[in-house]
C-alpha positions in Angstrom: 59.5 10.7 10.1 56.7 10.6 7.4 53.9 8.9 9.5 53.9 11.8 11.8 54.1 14.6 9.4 51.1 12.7 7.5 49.2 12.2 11.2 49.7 16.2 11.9 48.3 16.8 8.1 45.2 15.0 8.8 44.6 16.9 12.5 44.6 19.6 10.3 42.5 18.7 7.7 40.0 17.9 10.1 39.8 21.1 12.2 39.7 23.2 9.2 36.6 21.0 8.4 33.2 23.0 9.3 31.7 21.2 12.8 28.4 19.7 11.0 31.3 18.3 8.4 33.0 16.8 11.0 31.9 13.2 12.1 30.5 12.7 15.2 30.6 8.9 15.7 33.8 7.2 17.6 33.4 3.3 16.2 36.1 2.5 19.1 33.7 3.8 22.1 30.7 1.1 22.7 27.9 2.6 24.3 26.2 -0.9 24.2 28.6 -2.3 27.0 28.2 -1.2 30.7 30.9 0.5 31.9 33.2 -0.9 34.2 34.7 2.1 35.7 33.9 5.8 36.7 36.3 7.3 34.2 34.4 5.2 31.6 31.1 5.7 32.3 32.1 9.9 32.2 33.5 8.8 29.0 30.1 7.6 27.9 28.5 10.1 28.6 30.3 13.0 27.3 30.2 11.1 24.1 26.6 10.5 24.7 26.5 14.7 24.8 28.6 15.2 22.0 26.1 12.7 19.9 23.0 14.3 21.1 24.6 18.3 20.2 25.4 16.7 16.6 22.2 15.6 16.3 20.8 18.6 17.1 22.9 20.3 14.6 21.3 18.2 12.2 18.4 18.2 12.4 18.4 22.2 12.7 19.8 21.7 9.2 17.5 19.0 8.0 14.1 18.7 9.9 13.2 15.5 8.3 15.9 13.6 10.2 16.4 11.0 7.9 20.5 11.9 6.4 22.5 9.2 7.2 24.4 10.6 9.7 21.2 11.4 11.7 20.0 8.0 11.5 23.7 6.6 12.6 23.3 8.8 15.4 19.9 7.9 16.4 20.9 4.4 16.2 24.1 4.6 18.7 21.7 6.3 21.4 19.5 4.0 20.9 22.7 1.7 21.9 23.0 3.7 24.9 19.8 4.0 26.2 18.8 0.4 25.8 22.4 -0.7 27.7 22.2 -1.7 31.6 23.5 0.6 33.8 25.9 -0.4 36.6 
């Protein structure tokens, strides 16, 4: 009973968060390894979106580029652009 009340508190902890405060990397979604279906490879690339709209929040709110969000995002599309494409 408590581990779902806690679970609910945290979904709503998070969507009161503002969006730049919210993090935009998913350590569970590899963008290094091909895909192996359709459904993943959408996957991939709406997380692929989703990365690239963070990082233009960022930078709109720091030009320089170099928070380390900004650099964590840079470096996961470097993971997917550098991964073969079935």
């Amino acid at each position: 009973m408590g581990r779902p009340v806690v679970l609910a508190f945290g979904l709503l902890v998070v969507a009161a968060l503002p969006a730049a405060a919210q993090p935009a990397l998913n350590p569970n979604m590899s963008l290094s390894s091909p895909a192996t279906a359709p459904v993943q490879q959408q996957m991939r690339e709406n997380y692929r979106s989703l990365l690239q709209q963070e990082q233009r929040e960022l930078l709109q709110q720091n030009p320089s580029g170099i928070s380390r969000d900004q650099i964590e995002i840079q470096h996961q599309l470097n993971l997917y652009n550098s991964a073969p494409r079935g």
